[in-house]
C-alpha positions as a printed NumPy array, in Angstrom:
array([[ 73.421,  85.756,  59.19 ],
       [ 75.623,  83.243,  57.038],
       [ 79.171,  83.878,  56.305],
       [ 80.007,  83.813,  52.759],
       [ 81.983,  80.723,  51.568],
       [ 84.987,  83.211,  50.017],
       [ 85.112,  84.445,  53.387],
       [ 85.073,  81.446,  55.471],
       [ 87.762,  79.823,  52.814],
       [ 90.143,  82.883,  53.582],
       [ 89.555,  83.028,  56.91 ],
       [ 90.297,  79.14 ,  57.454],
       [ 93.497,  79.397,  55.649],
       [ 94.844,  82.606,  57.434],
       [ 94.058,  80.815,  61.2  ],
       [ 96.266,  77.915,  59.758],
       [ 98.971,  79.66 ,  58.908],
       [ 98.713,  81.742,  62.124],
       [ 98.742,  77.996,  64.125],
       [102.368,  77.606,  62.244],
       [103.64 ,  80.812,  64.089],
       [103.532,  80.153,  67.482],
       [105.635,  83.636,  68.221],
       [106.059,  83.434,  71.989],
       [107.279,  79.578,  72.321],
       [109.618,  79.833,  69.019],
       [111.154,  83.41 ,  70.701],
       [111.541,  82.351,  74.104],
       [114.778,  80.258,  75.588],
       [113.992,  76.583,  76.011],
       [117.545,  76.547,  78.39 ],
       [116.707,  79.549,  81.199],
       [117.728,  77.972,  83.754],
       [120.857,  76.572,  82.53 ],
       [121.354,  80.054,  81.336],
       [121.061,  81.441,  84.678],
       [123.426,  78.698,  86.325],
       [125.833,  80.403,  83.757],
       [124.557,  84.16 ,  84.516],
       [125.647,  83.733,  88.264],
       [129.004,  81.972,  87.374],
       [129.926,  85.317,  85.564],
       [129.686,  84.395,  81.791],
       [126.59 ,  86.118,  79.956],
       [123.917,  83.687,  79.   ],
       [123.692,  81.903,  75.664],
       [120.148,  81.189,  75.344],
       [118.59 ,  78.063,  72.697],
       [115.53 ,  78.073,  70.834],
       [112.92 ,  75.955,  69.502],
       [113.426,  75.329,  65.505],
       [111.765,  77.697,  63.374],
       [109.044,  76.336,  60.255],
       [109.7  ,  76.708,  56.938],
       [109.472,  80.462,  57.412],
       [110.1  ,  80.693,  53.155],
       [107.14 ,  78.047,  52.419],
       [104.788,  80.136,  55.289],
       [105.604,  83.514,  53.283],
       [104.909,  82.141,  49.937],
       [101.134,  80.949,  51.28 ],
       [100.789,  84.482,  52.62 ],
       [101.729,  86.07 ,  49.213],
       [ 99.068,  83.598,  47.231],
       [ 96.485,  85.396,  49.978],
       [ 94.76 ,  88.733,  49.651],
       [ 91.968,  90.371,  51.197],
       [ 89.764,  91.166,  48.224],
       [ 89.002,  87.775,  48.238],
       [ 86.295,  88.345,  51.032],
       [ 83.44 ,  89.554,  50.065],
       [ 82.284,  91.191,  53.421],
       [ 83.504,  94.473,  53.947],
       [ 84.235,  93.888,  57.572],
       [ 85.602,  90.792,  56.976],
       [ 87.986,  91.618,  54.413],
       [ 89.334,  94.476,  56.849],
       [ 89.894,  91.841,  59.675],
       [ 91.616,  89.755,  57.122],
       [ 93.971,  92.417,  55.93 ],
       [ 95.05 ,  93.122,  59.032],
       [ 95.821,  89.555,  60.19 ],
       [ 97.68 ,  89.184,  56.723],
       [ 99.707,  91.787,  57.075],
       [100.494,  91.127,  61.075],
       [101.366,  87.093,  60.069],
       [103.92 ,  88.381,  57.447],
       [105.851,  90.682,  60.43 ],
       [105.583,  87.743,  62.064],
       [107.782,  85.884,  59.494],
       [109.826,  88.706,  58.749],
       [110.633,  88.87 ,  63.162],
       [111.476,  85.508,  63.295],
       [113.58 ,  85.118,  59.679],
       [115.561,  87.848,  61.843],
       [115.993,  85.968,  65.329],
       [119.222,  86.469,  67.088],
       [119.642,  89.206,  64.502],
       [120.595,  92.784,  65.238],
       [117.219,  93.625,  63.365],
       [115.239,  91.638,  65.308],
       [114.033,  94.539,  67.875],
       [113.441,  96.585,  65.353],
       [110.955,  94.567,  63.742],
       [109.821,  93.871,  67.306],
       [109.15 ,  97.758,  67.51 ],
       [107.198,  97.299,  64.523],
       [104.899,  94.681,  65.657],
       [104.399,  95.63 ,  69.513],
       [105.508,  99.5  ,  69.356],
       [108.011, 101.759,  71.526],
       [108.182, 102.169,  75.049],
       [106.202, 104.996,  75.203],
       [106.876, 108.126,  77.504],
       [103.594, 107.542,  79.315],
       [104.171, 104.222,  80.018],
       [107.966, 104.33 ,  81.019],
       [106.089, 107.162,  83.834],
       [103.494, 104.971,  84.896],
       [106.262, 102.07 ,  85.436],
       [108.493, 104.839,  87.239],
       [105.319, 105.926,  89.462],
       [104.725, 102.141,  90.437],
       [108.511, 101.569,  91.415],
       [108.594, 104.648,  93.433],
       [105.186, 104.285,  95.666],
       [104.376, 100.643,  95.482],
       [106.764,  99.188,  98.186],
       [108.641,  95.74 ,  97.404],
       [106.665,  92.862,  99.129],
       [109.479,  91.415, 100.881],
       [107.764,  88.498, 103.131],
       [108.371,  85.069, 102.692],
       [104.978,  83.161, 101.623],
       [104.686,  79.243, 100.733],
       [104.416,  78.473,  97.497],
       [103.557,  75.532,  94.741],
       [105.536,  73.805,  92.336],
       [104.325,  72.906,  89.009],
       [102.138,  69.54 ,  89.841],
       [ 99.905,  71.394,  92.079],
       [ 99.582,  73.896,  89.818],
       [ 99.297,  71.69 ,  86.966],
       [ 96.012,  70.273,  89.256],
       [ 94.543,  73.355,  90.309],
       [ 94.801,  74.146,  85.919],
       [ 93.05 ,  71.123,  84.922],
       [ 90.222,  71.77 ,  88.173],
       [ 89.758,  75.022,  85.758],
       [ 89.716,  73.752,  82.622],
       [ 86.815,  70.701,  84.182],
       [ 84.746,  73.862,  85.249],
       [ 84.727,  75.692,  81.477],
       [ 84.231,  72.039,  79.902],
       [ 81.166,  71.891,  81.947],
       [ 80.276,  74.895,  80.141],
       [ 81.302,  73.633,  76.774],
       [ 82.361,  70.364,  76.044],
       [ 84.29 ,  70.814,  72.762],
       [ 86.934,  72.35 ,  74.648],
       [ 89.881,  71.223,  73.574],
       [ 92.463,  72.513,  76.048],
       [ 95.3  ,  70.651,  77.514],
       [ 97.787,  71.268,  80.351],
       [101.554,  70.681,  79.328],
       [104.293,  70.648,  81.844],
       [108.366,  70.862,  80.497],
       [111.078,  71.559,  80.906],
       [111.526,  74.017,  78.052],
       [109.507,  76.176,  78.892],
       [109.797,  79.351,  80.994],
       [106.882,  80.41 ,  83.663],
       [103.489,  79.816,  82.21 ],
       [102.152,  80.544,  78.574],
       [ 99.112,  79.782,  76.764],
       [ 99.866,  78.924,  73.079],
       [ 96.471,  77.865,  70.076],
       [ 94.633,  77.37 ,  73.471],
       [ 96.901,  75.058,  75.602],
       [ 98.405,  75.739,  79.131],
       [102.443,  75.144,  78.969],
       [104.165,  75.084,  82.322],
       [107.678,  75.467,  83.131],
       [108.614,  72.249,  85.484],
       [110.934,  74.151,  87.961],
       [108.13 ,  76.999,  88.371],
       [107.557,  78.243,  91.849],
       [104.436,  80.083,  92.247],
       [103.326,  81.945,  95.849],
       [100.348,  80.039,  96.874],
       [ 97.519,  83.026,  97.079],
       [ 99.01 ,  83.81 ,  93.223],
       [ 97.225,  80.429,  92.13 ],
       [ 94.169,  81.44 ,  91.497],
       [ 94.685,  84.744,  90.114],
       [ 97.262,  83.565,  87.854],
       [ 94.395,  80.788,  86.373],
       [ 91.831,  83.688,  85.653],
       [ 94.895,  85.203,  84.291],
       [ 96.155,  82.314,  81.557],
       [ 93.143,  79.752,  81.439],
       [ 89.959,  82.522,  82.14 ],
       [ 91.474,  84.695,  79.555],
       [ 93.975,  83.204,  77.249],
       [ 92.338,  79.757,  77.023],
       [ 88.664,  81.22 ,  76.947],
       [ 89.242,  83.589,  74.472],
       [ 90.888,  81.052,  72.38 ],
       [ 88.174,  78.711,  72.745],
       [ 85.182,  81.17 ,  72.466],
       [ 86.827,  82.345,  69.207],
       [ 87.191,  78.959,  67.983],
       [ 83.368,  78.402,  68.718],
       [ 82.697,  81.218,  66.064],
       [ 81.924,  81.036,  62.008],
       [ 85.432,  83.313,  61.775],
       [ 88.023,  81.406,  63.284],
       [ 90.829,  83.918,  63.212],
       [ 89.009,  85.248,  66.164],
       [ 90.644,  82.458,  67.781],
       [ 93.973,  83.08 ,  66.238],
       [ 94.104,  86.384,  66.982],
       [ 93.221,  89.468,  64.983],
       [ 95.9  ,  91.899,  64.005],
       [ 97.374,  93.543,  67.359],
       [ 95.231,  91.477,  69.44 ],
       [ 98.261,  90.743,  72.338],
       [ 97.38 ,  94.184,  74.181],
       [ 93.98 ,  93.834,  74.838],
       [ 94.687,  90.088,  75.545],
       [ 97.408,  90.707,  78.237],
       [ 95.303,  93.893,  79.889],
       [ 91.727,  91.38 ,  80.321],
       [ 94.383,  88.608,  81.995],
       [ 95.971,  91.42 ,  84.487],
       [ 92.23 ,  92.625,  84.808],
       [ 91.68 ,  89.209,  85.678],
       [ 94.299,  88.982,  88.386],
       [ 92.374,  92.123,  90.044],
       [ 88.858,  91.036,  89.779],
       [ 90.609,  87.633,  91.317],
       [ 91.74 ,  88.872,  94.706],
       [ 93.855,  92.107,  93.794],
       [ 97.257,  92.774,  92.406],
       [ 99.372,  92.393,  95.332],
       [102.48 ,  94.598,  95.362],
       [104.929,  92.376,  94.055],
       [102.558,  91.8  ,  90.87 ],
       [102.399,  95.261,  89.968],
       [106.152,  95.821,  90.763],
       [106.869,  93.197,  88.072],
       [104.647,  94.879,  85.518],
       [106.853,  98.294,  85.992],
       [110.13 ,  96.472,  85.794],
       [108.977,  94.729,  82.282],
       [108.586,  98.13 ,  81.326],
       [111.838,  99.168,  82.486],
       [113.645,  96.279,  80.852],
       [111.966,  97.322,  77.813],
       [112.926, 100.888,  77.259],
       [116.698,  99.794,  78.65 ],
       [116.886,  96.875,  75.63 ],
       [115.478,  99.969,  73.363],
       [118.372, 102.236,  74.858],
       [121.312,  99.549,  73.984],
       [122.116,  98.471,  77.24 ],
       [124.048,  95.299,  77.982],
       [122.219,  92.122,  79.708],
       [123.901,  92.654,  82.466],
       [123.532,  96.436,  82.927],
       [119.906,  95.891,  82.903],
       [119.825,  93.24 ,  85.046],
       [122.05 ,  95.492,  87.507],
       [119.6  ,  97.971,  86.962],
       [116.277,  96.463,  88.202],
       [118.093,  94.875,  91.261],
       [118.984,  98.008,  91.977],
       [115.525,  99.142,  91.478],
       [114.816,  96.586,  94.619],
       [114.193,  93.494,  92.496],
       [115.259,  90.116,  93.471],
       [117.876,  88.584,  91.101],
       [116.494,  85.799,  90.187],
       [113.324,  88.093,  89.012],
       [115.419,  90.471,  86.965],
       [117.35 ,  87.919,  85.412],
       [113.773,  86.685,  83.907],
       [112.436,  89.818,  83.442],
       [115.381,  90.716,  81.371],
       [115.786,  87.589,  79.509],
       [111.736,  88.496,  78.363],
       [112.953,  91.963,  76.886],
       [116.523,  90.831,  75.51 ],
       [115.512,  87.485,  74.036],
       [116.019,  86.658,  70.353],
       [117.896,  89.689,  69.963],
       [115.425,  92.046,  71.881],
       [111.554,  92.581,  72.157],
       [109.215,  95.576,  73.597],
       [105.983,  93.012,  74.12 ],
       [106.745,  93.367,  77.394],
       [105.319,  97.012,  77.536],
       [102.022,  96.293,  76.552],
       [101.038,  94.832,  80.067],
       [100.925,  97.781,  82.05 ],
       [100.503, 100.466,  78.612],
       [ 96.942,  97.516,  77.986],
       [ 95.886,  97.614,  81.402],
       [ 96.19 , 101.669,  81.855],
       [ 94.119, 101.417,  78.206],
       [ 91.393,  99.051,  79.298],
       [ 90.843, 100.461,  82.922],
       [ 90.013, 103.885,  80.568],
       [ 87.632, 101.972,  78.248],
       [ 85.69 , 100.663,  81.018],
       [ 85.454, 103.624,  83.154],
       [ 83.634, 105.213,  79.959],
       [ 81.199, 102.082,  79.389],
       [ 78.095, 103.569,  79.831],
       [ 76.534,  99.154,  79.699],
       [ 78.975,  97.05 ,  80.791],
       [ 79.081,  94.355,  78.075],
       [ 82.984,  92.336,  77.896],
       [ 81.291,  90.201,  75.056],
       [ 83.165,  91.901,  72.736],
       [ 85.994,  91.83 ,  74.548],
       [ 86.079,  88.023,  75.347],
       [ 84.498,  86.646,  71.963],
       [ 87.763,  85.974,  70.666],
       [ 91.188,  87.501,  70.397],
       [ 90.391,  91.005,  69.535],
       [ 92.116,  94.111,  69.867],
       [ 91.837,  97.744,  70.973],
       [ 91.233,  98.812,  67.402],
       [ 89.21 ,  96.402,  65.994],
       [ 86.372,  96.63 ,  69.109],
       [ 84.215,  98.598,  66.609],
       [ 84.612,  95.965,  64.04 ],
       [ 83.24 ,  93.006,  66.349],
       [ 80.484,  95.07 ,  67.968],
       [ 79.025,  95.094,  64.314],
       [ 79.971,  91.525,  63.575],
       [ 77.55 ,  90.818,  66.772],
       [ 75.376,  92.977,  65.837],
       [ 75.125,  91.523,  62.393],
       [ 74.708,  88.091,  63.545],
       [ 77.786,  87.317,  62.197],
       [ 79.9  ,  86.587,  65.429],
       [ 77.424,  84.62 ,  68.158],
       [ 77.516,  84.74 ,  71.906],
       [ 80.322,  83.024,  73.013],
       [ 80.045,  79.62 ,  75.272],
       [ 82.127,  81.049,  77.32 ],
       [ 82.064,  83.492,  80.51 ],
       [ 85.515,  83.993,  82.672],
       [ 84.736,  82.816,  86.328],
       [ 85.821,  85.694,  87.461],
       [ 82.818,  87.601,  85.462],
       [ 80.277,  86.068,  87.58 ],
       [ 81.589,  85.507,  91.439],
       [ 80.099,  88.343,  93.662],
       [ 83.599,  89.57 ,  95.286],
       [ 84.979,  89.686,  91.655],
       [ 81.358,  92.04 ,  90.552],
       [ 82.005,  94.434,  93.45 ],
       [ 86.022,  95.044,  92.708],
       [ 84.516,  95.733,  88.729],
       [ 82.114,  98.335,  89.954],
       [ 84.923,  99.996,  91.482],
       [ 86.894,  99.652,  87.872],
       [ 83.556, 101.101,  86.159],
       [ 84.09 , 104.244,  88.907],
       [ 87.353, 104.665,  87.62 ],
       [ 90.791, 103.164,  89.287],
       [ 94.174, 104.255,  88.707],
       [ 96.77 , 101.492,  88.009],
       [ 98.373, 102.265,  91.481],
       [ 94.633, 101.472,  92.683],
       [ 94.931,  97.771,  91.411],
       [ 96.77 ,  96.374,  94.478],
       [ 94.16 ,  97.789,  97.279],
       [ 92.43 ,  95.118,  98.465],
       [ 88.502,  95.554,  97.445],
       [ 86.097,  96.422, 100.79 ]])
């Protein structure tokens, strides 16, 4: 089935405006390690950022957009929601640095919820800290064993467009409009390099390339809320990959942690104190409190371990295992019902796309065991 041309005109201007937010890179420090240098000298860390857009000129194309100009039903519901999500995305980062920054944070990514804080406080208390010494890569080998991943999706669909970035400004590894960043002075464990791949290019960069293979293309930007369901399928990832190993899951909790103490007012450095008291290595809390405290403070840190609990619950009560709804773009919890229709409609296709770790055998078996049902703590068992 065709998509109307009202629809595809409104749904090609909202994706590029959403490609003139790039959230994560324009809220995260391009100076952490400078920052950190700092940190450890005793001073509290002054963190710089990337130059905004013309945040004004961005709002103004928002207001000129509305979703009655779709003609689909469906559609026109997808579209509000991404209209409304892109404009508290200019209002968040009109308000960087600001004391109202975390509140409008709150507002896009939601509290730290009592049942997550719990789960977080369950990992840190029966999950012991990993504390052996294992090699580990630097960002050129990674940066090769990224591209080897990228060659093996291109076979599958040569219109991929995805590149692999290394710099110096930016902080561990992100995927932003479908392109690998990665910090230079990154130093990853070496049996974490494959797990972390299925993690940012089988999940980030697939979904952002099977959604720009569809008629809709803000399935490639991201529909409204879309980050939780994004960041749960690239932890899910990790798992069907090899397992969460302790240290993994350890990091999820403090996130959490670092979270609910930015929520509670506490200083930089009380938090920081806080998680290495919690058994986490400095240099780990430092990051993982830089994520939660930067730009004035941000809970999108939560929705990690709150996505993952969520997702292992959806798939436990899959009575067909089908992810193609799941992976044919950037789709969230809530608008599931809205894509299964789409497909069913015609109007979304099968994707090109299917996550490596969907098809290898070891990765099958550990997914069986998710369809059985797994609790979180379950993650970092090593499949039989």
């Amino acid at each position: 089935m065709s998509v109307s041309e009202a629809d595809l005109t409104l749904d090609h201007k909202l994706s590029e405006l959403s490609g003139q937010l790039p959230l994560l890179r324009l809220v995260t420090p391009t100076n952490v390690t400078e920052a950190w240098t700092t940190f450890l000298a005793g001073e509290e860390p002054v963190f710089a950022y990337r130059a905004l857009p013309d945040l004004n000129e961005i709002s103004r194309a928002l207001d000129r957009l509305t979703s009655e100009e779709a003609t689909d039903p469906t559609i026109a519901h997808m579209a509000e929601g991404v209209i409304r999500e892109l404009k508290l995305k200019v209002e968040l980062l009109s308000r960087r640095n600001s004391p109202d920054f975390f509140l409008t944070s709150v507002e896009m990514f939601g509290h730290v919820e009592d049942e997550t804080l719990e789960a977080a406080n369950r990992i840190l208390g029966l999950v012991p800290e990993d504390s052996s010494t294992r090699s580990r890569v630097g960002a050129t080998k990674l940066a090769a064993e990224a591209l080897k991943e990228l060659d093996y999706y291109q076979e599958q669909f040569p219109e991929m467009a995805a590149t692999v970035n290394v710099s110096s400004t930016t902080t561990g590894v992100m995927v932003e409009a479908g392109h690998l960043f990665i910090a230079s002075d990154i130093k990853v464990i070496r049996e974490r390099v494959y797990p972390l791949l299925q993690h940012e290019v089988g999940t980030h960069v697939v979904t952002f390339e099977n959604g720009r293979s569809q008629p809709l293309h803000m399935l490639s930007a991201g529909l409204a809320h879309y980050d939780e369901l994004q960041e749960a399928l690239g932890v899910l990832a990790e798992y069907l990959a090899g397992g969460l190993p302790a240290s993994r899951l350890r990091v999820l909790a403090y996130r959490v942690v670092a979270a609910h103490l930015r929520g509670q007012n506490a200083s930089f450095r009380d938090a920081f104190g806080h998680l290495t008291g919690l058994g986490c290595s400095k240099r780990v809390a430092f990051t993982t409190v830089m994520r939660a405290y930067r730009s004035g403070g941000i809970t999108k840190d939560a929705i990690y371990l709150r996505g993952l609990i969520r997702l292992l619950g959806l798939i436990e009560k899959m009575d067909n295992l089908d992810m193609t709804p799941l992976l044919v773009g950037k789709v969230s919890f809530e608008a599931l019902p809205l894509v299964r229709e789409l497909l069913d409609r015609s109007i979304l296709t099968t994707p090109p796309l299917v996550p490596r770790y969907l098809v290898d055998p070891e990765a099958r078996k550990r997914m069986k065991k998710v369809q059985q049902g797994l609790d979180v703590l379950e993650l970092g068992e090593p499949a039989a």
